[in-house]
N, CA, C and O atoms as CSV, one atom per row, in Angstrom:
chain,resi,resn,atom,element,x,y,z
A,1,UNK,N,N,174.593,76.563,117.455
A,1,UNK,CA,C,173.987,75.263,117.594
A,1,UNK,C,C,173.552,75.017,119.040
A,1,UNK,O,O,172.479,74.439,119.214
A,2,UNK,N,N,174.369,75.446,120.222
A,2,UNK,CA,C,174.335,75.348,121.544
A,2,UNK,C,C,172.749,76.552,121.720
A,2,UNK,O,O,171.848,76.584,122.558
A,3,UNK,N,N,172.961,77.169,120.816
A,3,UNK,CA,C,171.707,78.457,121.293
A,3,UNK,C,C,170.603,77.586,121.057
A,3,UNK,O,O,169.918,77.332,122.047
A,4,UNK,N,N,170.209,76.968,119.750
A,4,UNK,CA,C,169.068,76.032,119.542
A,4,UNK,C,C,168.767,75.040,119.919
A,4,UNK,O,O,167.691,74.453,119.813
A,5,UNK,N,N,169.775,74.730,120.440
A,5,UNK,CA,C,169.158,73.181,121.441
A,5,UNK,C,C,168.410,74.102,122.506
A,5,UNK,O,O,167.189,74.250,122.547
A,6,UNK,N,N,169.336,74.697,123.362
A,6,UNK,CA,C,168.850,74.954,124.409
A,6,UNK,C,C,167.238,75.666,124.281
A,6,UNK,O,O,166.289,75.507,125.049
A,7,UNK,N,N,167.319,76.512,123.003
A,7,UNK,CA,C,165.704,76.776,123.034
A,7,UNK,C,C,164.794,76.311,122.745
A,7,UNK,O,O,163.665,76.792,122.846
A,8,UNK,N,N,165.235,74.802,122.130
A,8,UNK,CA,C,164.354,73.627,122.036
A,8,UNK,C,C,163.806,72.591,122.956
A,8,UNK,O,O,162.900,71.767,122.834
A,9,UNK,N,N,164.719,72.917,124.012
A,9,UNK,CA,C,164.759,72.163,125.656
A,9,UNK,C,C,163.998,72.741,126.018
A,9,UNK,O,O,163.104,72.168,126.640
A,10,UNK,N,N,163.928,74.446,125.793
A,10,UNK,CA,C,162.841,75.589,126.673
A,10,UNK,C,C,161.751,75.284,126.387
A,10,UNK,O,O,160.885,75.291,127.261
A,11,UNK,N,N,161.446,74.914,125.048
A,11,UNK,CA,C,160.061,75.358,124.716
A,11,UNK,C,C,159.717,73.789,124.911
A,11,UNK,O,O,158.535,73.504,125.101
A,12,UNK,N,N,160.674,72.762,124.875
A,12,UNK,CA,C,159.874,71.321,125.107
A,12,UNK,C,C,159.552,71.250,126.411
A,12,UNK,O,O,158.661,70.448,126.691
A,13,UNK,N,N,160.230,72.120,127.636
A,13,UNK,CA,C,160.183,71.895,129.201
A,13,UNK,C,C,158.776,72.608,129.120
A,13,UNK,O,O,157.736,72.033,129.438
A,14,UNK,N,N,158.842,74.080,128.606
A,14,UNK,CA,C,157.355,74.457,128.507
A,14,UNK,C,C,156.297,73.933,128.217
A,14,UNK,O,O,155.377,74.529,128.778
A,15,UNK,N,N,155.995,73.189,127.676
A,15,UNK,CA,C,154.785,72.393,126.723
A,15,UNK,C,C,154.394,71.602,127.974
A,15,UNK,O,O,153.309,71.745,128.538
A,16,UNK,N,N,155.867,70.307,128.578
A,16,UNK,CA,C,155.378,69.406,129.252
A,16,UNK,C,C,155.328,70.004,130.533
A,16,UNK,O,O,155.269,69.126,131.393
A,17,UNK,N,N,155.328,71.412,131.115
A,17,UNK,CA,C,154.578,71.921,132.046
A,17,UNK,C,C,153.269,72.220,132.250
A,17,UNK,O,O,152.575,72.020,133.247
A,18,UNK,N,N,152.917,72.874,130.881
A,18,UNK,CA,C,151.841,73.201,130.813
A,18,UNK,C,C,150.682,72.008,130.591
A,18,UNK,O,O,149.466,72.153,130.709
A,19,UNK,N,N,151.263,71.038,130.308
A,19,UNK,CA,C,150.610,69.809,130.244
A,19,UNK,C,C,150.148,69.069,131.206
A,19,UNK,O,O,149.178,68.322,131.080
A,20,UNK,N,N,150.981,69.260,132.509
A,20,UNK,CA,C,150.862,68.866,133.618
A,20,UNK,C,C,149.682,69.036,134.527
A,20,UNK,O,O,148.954,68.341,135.236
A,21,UNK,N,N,149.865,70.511,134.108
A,21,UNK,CA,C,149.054,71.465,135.083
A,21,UNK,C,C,147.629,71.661,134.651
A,21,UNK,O,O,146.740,72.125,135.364
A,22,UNK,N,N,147.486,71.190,133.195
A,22,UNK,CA,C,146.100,70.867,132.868
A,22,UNK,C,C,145.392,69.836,132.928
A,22,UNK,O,O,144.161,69.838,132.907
A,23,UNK,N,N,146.137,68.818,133.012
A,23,UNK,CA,C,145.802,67.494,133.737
A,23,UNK,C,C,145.484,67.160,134.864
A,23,UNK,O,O,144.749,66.202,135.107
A,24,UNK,N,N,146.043,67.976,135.787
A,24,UNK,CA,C,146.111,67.837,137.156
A,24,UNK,C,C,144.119,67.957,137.782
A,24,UNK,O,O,143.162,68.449,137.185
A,25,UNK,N,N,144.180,67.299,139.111
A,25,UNK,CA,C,142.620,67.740,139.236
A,25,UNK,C,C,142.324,67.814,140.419
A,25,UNK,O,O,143.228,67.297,141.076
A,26,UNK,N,N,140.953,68.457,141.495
A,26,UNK,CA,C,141.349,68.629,142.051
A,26,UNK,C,C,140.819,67.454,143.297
A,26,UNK,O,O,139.842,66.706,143.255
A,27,UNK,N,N,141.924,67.625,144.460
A,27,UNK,CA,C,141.043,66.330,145.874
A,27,UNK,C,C,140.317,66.518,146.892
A,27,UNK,O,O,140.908,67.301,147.635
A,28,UNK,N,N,139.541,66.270,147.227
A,28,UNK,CA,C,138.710,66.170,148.597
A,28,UNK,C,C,138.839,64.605,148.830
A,28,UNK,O,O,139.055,63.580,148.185
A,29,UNK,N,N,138.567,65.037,150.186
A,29,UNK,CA,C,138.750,63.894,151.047
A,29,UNK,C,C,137.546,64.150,152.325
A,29,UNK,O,O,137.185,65.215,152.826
A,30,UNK,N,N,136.984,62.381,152.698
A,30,UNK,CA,C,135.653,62.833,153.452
A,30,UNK,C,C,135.022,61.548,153.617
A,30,UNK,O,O,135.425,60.577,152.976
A,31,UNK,N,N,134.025,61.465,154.460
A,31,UNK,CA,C,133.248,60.140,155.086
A,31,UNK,C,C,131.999,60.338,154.057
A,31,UNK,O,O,131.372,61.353,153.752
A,32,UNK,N,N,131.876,58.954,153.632
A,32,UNK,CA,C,130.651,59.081,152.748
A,32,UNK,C,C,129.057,58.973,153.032
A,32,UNK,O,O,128.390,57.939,153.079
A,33,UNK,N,N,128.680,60.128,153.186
A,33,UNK,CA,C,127.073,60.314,153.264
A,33,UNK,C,C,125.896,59.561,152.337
A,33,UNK,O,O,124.737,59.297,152.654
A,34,UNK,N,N,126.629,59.301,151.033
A,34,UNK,CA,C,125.297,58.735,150.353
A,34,UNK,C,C,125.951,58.299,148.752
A,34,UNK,O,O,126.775,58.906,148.068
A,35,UNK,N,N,125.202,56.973,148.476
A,35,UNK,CA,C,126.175,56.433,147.189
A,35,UNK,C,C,124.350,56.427,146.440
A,35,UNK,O,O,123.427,55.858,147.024
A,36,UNK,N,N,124.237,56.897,145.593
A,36,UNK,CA,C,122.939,56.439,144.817
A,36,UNK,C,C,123.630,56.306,143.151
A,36,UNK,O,O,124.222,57.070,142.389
A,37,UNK,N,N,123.244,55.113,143.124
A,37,UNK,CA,C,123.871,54.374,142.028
A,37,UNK,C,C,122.919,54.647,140.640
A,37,UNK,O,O,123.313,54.666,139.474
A,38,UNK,N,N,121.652,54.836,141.109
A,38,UNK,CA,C,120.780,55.359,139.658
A,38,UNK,C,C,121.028,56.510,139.461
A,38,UNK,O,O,121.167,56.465,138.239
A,39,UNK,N,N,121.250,57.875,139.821
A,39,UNK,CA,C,121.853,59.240,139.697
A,39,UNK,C,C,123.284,59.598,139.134
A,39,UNK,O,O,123.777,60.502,138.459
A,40,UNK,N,N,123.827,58.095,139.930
A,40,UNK,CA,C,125.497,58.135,139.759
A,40,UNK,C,C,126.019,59.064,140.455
A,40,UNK,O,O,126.992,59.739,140.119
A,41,UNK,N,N,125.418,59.148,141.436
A,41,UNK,CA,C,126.363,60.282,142.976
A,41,UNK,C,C,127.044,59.716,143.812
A,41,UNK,O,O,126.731,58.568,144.127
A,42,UNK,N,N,127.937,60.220,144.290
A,42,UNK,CA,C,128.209,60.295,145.761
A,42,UNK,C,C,128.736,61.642,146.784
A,42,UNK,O,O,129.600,62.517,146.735
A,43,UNK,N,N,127.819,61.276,147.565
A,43,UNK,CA,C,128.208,62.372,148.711
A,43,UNK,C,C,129.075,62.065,149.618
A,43,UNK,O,O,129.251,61.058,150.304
A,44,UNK,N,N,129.679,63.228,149.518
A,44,UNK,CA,C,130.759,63.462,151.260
A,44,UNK,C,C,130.691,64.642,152.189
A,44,UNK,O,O,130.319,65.772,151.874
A,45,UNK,N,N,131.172,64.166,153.589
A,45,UNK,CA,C,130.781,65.372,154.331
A,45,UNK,C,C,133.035,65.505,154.366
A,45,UNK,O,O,133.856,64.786,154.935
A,46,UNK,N,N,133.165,66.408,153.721
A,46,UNK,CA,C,134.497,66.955,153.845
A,46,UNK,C,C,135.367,66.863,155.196
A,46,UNK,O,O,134.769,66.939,156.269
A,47,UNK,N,N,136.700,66.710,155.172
A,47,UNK,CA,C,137.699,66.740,155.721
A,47,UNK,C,C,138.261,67.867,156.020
A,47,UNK,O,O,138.126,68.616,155.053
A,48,UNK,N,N,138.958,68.496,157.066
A,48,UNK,CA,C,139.897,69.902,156.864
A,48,UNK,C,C,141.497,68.305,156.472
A,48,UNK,O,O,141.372,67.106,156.223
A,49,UNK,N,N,142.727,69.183,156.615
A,49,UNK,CA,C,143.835,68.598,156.751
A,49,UNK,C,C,144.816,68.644,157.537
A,49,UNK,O,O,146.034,68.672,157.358
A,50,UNK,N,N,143.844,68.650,158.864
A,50,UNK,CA,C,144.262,68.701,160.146
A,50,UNK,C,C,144.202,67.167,160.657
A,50,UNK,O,O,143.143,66.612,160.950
A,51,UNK,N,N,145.383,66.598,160.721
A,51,UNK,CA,C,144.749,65.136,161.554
A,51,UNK,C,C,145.739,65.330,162.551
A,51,UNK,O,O,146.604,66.205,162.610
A,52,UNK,N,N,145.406,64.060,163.605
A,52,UNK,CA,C,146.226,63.807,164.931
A,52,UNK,C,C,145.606,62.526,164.944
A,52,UNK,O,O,145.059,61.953,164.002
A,53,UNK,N,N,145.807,61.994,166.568
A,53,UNK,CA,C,145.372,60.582,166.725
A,53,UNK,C,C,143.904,60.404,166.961
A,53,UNK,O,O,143.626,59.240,166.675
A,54,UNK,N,N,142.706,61.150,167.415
A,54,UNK,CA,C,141.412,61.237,167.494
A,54,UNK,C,C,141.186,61.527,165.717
A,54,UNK,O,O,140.342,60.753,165.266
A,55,UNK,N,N,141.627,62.237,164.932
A,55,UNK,CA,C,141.047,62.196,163.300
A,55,UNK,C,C,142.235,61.927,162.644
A,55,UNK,O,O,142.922,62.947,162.575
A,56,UNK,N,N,142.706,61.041,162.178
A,56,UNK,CA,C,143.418,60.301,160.928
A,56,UNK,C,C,143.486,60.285,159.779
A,56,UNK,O,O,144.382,59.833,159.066
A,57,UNK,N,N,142.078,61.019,159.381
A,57,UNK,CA,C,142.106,61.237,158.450
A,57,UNK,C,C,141.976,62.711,158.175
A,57,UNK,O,O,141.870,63.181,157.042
A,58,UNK,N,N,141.987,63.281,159.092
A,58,UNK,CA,C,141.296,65.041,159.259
A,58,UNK,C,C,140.240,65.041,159.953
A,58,UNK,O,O,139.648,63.984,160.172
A,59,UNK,N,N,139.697,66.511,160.545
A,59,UNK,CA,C,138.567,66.785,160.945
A,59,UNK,C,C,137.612,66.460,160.407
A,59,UNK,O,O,137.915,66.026,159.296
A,60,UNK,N,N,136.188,66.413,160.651
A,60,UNK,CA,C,135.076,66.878,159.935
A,60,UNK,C,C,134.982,68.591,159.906
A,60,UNK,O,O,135.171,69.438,160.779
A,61,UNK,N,N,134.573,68.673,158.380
A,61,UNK,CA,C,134.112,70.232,158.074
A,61,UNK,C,C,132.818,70.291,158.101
A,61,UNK,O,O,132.459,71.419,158.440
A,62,UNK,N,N,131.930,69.567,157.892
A,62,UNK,CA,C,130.743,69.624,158.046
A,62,UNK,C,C,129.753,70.491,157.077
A,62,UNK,O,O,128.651,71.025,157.205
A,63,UNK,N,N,130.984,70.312,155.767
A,63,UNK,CA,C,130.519,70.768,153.913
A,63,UNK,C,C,130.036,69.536,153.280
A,63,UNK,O,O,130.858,68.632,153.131
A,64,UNK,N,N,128.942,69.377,152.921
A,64,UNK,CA,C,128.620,68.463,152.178
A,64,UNK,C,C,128.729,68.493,150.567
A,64,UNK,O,O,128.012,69.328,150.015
A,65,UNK,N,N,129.542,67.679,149.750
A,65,UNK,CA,C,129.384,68.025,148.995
A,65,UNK,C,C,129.350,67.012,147.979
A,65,UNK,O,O,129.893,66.005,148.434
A,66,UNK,N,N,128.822,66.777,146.423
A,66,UNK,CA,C,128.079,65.907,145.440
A,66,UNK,C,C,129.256,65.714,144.521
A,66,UNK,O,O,129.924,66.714,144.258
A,67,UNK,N,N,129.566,64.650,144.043
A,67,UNK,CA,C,130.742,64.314,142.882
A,67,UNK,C,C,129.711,63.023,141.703
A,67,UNK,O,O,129.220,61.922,141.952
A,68,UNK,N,N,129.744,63.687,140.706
A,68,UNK,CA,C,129.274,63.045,139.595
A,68,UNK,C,C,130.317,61.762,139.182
A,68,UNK,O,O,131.543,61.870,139.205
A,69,UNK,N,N,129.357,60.152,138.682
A,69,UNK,CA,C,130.502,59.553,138.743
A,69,UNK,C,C,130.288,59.010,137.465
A,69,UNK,O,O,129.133,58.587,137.399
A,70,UNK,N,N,130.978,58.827,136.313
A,70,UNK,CA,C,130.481,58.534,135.214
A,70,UNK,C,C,131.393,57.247,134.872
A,70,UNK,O,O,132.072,56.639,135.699
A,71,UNK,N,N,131.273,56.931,133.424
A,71,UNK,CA,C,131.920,55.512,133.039
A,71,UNK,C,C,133.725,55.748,132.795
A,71,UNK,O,O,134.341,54.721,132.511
A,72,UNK,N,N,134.352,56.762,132.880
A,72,UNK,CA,C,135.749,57.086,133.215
A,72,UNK,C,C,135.765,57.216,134.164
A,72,UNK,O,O,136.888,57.704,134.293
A,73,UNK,N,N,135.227,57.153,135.425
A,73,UNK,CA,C,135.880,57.646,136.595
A,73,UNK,C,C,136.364,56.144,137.055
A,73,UNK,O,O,135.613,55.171,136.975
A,74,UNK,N,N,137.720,56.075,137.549
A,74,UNK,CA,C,137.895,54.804,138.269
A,74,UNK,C,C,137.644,54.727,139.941
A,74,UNK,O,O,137.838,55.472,140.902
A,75,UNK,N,N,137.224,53.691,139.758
A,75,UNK,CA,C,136.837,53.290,141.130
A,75,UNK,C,C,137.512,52.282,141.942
A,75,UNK,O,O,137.251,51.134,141.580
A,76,UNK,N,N,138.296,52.381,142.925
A,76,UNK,CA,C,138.789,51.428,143.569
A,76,UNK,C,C,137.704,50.442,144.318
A,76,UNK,O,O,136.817,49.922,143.642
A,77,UNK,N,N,137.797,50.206,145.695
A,77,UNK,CA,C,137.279,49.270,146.863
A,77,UNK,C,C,135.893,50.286,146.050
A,77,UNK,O,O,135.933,51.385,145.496
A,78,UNK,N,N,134.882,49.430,146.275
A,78,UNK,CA,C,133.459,50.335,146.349
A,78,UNK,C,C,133.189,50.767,147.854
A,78,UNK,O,O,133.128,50.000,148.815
A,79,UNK,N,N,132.995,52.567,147.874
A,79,UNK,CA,C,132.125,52.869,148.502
A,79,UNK,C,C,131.327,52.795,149.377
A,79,UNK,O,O,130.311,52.731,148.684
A,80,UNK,N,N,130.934,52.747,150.521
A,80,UNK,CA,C,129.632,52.279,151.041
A,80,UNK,C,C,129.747,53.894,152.097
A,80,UNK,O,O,130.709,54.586,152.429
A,81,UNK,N,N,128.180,54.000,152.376
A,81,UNK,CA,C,128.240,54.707,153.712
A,81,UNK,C,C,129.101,54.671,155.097
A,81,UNK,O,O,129.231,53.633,155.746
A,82,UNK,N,N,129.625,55.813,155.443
A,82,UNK,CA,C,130.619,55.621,156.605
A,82,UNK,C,C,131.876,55.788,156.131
A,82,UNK,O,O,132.543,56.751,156.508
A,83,UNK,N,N,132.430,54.750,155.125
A,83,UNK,CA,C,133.736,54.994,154.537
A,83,UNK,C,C,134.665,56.086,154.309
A,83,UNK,O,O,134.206,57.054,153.703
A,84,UNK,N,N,135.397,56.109,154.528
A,84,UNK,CA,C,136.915,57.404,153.930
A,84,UNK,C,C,136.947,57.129,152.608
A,84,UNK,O,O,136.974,55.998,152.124
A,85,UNK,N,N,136.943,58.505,151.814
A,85,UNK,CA,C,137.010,57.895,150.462
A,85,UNK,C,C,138.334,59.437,150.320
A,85,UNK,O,O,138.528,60.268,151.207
A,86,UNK,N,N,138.844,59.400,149.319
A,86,UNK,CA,C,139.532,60.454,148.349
A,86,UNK,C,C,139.545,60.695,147.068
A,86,UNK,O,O,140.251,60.000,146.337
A,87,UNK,N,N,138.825,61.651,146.595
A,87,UNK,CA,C,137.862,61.735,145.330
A,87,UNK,C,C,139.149,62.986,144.206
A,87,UNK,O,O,139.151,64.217,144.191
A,88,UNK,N,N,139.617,62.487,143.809
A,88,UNK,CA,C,140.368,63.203,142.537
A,88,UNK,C,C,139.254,63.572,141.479
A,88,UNK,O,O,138.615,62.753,140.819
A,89,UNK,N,N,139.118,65.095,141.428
A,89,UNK,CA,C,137.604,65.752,140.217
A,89,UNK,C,C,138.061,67.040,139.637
A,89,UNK,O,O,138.913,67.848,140.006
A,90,UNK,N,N,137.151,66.998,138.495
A,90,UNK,CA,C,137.695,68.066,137.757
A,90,UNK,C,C,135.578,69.026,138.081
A,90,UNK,O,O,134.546,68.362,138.178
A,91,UNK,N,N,135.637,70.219,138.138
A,91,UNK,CA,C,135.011,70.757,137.654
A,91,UNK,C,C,134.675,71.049,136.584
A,91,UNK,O,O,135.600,71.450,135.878
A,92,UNK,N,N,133.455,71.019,136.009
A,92,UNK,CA,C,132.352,71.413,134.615
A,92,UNK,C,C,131.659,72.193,134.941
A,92,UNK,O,O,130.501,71.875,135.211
A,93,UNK,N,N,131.967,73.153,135.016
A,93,UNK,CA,C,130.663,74.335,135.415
A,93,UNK,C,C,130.050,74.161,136.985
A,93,UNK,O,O,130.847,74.344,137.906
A,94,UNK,N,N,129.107,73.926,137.200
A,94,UNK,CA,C,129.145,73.439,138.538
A,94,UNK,C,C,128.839,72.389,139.321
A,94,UNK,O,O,128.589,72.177,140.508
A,95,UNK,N,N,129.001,71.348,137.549
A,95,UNK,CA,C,129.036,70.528,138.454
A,95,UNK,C,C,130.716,69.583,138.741
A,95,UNK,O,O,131.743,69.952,138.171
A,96,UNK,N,N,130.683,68.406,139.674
A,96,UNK,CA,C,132.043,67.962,140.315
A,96,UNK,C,C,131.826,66.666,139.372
A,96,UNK,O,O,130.953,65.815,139.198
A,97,UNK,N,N,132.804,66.913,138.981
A,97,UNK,CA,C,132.726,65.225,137.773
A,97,UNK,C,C,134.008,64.257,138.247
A,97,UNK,O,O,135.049,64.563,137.664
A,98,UNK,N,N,134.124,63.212,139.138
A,98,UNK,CA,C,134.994,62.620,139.946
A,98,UNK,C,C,135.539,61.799,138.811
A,98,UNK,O,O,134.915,61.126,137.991
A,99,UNK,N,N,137.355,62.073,138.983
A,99,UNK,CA,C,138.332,61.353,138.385
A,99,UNK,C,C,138.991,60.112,138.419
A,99,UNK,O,O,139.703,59.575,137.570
A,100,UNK,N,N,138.484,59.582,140.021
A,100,UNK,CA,C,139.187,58.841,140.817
A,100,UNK,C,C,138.572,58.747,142.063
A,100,UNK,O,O,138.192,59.728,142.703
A,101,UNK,N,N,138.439,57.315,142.505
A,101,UNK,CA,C,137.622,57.351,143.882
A,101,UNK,C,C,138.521,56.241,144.385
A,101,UNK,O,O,138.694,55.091,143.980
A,102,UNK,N,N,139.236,57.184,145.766
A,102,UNK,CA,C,139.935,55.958,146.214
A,102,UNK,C,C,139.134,55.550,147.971
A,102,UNK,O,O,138.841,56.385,148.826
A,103,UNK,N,N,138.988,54.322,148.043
A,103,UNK,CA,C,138.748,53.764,149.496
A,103,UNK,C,C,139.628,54.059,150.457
A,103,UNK,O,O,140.378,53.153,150.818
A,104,UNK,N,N,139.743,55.437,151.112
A,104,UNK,CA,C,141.042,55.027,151.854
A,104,UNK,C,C,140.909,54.117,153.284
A,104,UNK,O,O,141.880,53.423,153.587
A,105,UNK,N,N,139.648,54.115,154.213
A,105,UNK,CA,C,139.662,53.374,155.158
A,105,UNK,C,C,139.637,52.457,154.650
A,105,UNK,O,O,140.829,52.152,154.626
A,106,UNK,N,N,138.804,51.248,153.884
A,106,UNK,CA,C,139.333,49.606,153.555
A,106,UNK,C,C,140.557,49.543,153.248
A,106,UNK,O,O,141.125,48.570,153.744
A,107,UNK,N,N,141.492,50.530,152.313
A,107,UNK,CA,C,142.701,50.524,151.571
A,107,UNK,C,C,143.616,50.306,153.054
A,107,UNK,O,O,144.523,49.487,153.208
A,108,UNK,N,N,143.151,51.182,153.970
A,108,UNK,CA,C,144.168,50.897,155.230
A,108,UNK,C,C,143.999,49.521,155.756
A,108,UNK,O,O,145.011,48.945,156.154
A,109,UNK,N,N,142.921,48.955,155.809
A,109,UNK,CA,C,142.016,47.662,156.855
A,109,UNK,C,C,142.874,46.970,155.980
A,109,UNK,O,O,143.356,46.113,156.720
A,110,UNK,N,N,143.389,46.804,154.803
A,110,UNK,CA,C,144.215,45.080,153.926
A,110,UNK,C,C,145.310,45.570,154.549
A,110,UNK,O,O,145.863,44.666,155.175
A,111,UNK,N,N,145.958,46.790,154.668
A,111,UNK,CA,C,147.602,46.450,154.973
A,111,UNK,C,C,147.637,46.113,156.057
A,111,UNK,O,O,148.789,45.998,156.475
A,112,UNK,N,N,146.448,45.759,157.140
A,112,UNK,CA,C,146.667,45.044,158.663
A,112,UNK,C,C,147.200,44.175,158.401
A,112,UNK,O,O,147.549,43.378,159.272
């Protein structure tokens, strides 16, 4: 009885691993180059994840890159040019289909 639980624990720990890890998606982080709202884009020029007190949020990498934003993606603070954003996306082939768009510079400016 002790043998079948436990291999029922295994294979339930398995499942909700593998569940995890397919859910999961991936982040960039980056100053926003361009919001065009009829296309449903936004651009960023990428972050490394190097910060100190001159970058806070990271370097600039100076990769530009396009995240598709459709009617699931949630959106926190909106966007604007200039902004820190952190974009949770899953890839579709090639293109970047964004999961999650968070504001992080305004998100910092309210907890002043």
């Amino acid at each position: 009885m002790k043998r079948l639980m436990f291999l029922i624990m295994l294979v339930f720990s398995a499942v909700l691993f593998s569940l995890s890890t397919a859910l999961a998606a991936d982040v960039a982080q980056g100053k926003v180059v361009s919001v065009d709202t009829a296309a449903k884009t936004l651009s960023i020029e990428e972050f490394d994840t190097q910060k100190s007190p001159q970058h806070p949020y990271g370097r600039p990498t100076g990769v530009i890159s396009e995240y598709k934003i459709d009617q699931k993606t949630l959106v926190g603070i909106q966007p604007q040019n200039g902004d820190i954003v952190r974009i949770a996306f899953k890839t579709q082939g090639t293109d970047r289909i964004a999961v999650r768009i968070m504001n992080v510079s305004k998100q910092d400016l309210r907890k002043k």
